[in-house]
N, C-alpha and C positions, 0 to 999 in steps of 0.2 A: 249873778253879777259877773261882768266878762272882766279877765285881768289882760289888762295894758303892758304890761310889764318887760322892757327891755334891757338887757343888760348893759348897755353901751350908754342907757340912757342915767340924767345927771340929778334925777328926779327921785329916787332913793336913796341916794348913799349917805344922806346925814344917821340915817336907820334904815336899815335895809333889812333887817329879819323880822319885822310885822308881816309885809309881803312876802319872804321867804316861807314863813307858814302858811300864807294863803297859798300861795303856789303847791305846797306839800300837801297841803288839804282838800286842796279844789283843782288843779291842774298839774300834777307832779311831774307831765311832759306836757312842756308849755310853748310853743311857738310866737317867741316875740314875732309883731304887727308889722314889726317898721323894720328890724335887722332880717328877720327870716329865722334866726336862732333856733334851736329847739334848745329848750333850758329843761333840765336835768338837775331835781331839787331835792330828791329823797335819799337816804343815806345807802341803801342798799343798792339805788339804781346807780348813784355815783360812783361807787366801789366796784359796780359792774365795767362801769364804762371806763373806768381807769385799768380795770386788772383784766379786759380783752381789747390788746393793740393789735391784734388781727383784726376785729371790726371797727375798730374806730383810731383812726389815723392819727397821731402827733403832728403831723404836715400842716395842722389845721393854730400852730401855735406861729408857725412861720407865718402864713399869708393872711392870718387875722393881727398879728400884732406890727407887722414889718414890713406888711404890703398889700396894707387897705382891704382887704379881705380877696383879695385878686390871683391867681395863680400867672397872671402874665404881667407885665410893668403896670406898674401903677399910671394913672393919667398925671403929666407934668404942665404944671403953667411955664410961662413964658422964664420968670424969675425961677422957678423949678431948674428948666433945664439948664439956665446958666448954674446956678448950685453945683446940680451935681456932675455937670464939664467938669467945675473948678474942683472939686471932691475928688474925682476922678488923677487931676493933674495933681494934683497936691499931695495923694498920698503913694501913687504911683503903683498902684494895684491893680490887676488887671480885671475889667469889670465883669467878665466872663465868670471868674474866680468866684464870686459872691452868690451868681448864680448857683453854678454845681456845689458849694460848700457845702458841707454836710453841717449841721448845728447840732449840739447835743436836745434840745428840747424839743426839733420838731422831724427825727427821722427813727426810723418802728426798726424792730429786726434786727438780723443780725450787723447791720453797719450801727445802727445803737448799741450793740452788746460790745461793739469790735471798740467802738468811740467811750462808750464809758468806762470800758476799762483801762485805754490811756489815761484818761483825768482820773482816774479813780487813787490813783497814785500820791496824788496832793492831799487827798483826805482819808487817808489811812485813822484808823484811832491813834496811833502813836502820833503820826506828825500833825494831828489837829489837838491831840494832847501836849504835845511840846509848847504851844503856843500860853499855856494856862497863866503862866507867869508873866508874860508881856502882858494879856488880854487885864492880868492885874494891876500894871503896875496904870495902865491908861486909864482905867475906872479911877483909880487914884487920885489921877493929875485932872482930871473930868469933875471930879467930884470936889476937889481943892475949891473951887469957886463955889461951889453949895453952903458947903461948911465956914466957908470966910463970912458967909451973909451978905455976900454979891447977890444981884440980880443973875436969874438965874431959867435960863431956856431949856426944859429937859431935852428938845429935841437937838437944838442949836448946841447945846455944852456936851451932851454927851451920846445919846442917841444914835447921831450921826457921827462925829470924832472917832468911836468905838468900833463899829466894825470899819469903817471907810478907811481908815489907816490898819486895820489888822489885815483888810482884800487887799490893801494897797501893798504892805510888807511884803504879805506871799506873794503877790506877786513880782516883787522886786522892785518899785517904784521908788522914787527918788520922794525924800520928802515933802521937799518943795513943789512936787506937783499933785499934793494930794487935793486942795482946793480945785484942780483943774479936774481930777476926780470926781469927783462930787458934781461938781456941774456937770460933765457930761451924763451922769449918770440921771441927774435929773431931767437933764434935755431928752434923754431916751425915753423916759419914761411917760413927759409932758407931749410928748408928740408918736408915741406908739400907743400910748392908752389913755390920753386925757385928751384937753381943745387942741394940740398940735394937729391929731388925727387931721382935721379938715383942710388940712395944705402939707402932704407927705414932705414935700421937700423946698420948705420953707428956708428962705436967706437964712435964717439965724441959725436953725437946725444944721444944714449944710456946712455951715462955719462951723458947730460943734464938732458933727461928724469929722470933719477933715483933722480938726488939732486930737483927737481920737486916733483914728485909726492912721494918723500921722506918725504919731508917739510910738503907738503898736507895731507899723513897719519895722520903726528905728529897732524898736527893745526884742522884739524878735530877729533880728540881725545879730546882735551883740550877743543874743545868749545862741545862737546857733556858734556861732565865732567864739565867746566866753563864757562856756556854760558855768552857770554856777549852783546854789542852794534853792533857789528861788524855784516857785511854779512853773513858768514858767519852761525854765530849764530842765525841768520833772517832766515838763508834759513831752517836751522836743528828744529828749534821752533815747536811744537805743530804739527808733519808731522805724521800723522794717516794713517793704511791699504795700498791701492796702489795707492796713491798719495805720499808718505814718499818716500825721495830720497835715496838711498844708497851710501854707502862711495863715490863707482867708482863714481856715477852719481851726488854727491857734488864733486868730485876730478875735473873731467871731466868738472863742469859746472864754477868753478873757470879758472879752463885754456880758457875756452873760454873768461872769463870777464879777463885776461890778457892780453890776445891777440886782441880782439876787443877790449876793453877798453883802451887800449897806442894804438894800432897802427891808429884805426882810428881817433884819435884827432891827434895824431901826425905828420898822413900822414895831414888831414885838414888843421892845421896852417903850414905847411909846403906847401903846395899849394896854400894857399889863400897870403902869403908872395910873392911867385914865381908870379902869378897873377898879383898882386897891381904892381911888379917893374917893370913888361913888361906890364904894361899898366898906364903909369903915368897918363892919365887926372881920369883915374878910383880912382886913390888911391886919386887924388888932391880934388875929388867931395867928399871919405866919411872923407878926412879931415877939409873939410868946414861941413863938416855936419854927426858928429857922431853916430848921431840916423841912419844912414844908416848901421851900423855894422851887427846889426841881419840878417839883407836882404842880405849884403855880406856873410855871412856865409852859407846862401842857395842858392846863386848864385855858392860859387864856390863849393860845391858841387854836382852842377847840371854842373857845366862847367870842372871841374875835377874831378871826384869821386873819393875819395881815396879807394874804394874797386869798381873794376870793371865789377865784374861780380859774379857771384853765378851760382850754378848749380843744377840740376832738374834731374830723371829721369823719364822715361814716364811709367804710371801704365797699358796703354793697347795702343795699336797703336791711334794716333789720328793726327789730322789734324793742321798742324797752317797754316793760312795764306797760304788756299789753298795745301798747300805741307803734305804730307802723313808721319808721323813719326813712326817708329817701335815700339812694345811694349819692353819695359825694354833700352830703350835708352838712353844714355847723351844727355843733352840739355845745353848747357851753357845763361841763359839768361844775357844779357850783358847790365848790367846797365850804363855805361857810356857811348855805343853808343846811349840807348833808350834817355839821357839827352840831346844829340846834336842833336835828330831827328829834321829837320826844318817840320815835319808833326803837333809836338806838340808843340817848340819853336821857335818863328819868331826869325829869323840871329843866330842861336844858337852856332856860332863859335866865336860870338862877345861877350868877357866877358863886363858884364854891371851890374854893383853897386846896380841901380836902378830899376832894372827888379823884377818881379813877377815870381822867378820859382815854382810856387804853381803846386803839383804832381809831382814833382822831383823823382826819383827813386832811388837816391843815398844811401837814407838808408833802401831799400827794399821796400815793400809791402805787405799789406795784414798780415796774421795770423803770418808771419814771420819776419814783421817790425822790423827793428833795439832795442833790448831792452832797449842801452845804449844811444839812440839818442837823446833826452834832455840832457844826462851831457855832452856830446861832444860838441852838441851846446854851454852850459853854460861854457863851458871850451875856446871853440875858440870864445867867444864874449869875455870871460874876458883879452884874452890871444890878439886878436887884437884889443880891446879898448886903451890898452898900447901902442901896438905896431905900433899904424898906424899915431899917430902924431910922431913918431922917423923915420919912412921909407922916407920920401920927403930928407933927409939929407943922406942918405946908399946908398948902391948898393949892390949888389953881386959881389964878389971877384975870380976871378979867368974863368975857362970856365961853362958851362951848369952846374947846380946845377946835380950831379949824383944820379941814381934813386935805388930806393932798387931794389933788385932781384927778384921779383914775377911775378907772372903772375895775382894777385890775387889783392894783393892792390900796389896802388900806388901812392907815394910823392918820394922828396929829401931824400938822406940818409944822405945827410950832406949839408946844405947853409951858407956858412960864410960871414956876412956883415959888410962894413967897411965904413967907410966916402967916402961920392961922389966926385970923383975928381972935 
């Protein structure tokens, strides 16, 4: 039986690891029909293609998520090109800039090695430990409406609130535009990896972009001019010859800590909730025994990754796993199938509290590991420390928690919980 199977496509994702296994079992390099992909499903071939970015390019996370899958402009409709004139005029950037910008997630080598060790500065263990106490007091005031016996949206009350204003802090944002946060972050998301895909530079999109990288002009101006405490201001610090980022490539590297920053915490405790209530003896064992929280937090995501996959292209024709790959290919390595492989974890379809998912792929690999993966952590321990003696008493309200629209990450877009009948 032939597997159909594309990643881009919207036909899996309410359950996407039955096929995952088929794939591991029966085509573990799999060339989607319709995208061209080759999907990359088995733990060991993943960990391959993540940890040699000599054969397989990061360039491939640029032009699959940001530019249609295209190395030259994307095609524009008519409503396109007036957009991004107005983008253009409105943020006053030069559009050349965007071009040559280096981005942390999609360039190999040493201009990666030179680039993440500027931002690597923001996320020291001490200054993502400094945060511990803030990151506490917002679970707090997040979780005040739970405890009142308000109606109550895990992703809407806290979820989201939680990291979105902790990216928002570092990076120095005023408070009152964290809401404008949040949208755009979603706008990115809905239109680089969900339905937006099908119209790149869509009016409404366009309008985001511009109040975006609008904002981002202004606030990199004032911290080159008033440096202060902030991100920021860390990242612009004492940046000498070509290692020194440019506007674009500080513009460009804040958007990414938006967007990874809220969305993968917020996809986490929104899955690790989803979890614990469809597995009550699971949540019953880390409510007898709270020191089990950290452990649950890399259980689930080795058991549901909230980003599923990344993509690679191939720097000369090469081999996985036996099967012969073109040179300049898509490769999608698929971190959430490599998590359920039973080659690397025994019953891996069985969520388990007490399990050791040591090597988990959920927050990448290799040169290109998650940079923000300590305060995600530190955020969904503090965020289910709260929360997991209040769950034995709730449920979820209504039918299946509903999933965001991506192909890219994946949690609830909204779980509302109410007292258990």
């Amino acid at each position: 039986m032939s597997i159909a199977f594309d990643p881009f496509s919207a036909e899996w994702r309410r359950d996407p690891y039955p096929v995952y296994r088929q794939l591991r079992d029966e085509a573990p390099i799999h060339q989607a029909p319709e995208s061209g992909i080759w999907c990359v499903s088995r733990y060991d071939d993943v960990h391959h293609v993540l940890t040699h970015p000599e054969l397989f390019s990061s360039r491939a996370m640029f032009t699959l998520l940001m530019n249609g899958g295209q190395e030259g402009p994307p095609p524009l409709t008519a409503r396109g090109v007036v957009g991004l004139v107005r983008f253009l005029l409105a943020v006053r950037m030069h559009p050349g800039g965007f071009r040559s910008a280096r981005n942390l997630i999609s360039v190999d080598g040493d201009a990666h090695a030179s680039m993440r060790n500027v931002v690597n500065r923001g996320f020291t263990p001490r200054r993502v430990a400094s945060w511990e106490n803030r990151i506490g007091e917002l679970v707090a005031a997040c979780m005040a409406k739970l405890e009142r016996g308000e109606p109550f949206d895990l992703v809407r009350d806290l979820a989201i609130p939680l990291p979105t204003t902790i990216i928002a802090e570092m990076v120095g944002v005023e408070t009152e535009r964290l809401a404008d946060f949040k949208r755009w972050s979603d706008a990115v998301i809905h239109n680089a990896t969900g339905p937006g895909r099908a119209e790149p530079f869509n009016t409404s999109f366009m309008r985001e972009l511009r109040g975006l990288f609008g904002y981002l002009r202004g606030a990199i101006a004032r911290r080159r001019a008033e440096p202060g405490d902030d991100l920021i201001s860390t990242i612009l610090a004492e940046q000498e010859g070509d290692v020194a980022l440019s506007q674009h490539e500080v513009a460009m590297f804040v958007v990414l800590l938006i967007i990874a920053g809220n969305e993968t915490t917020t996809n986490l405790i929104g899955n690790a909730v989803k979890a614990l209530l469809a597995n009550p003896a699971e949540l019953e064992r880390v409510c007898d025994d709270p020191g089990l929280v950290p452990g649950l937090v890399e259980e689930v995501v080795r058991y549901d990754a909230p980003v599923q996959m990344v993509f690679r292209n191939t720097v000369s024709e090469v081999e996985i796993a036996g099967v012969r790959v073109p040179e300049g290919a898509f490769v999608a390595a698929m971190l959430g199938s490599a998590n359920r492989d039973e080659r690397r974890f025994e019953d891996p379809d069985r969520f388990d509290v007490g399990r050791n998912p040591q090597g988990h792929l959920g927050f990448g690999f290799g040169k290109h590991f998650c940079l923000g993966a300590s305060l995600a952590r530190l955020e969904a321990k503090l965020a289910l420390e709260a929360l997991v003696p209040e769950l034995p008493r709730l449920e979820s309200r209504g039918p299946d928690a509903e999933l965001i629209e991506s192909f890219l990450v994946r949690g609830p877009s909204r779980l509302e919980l109410q007292p258990a009948a």
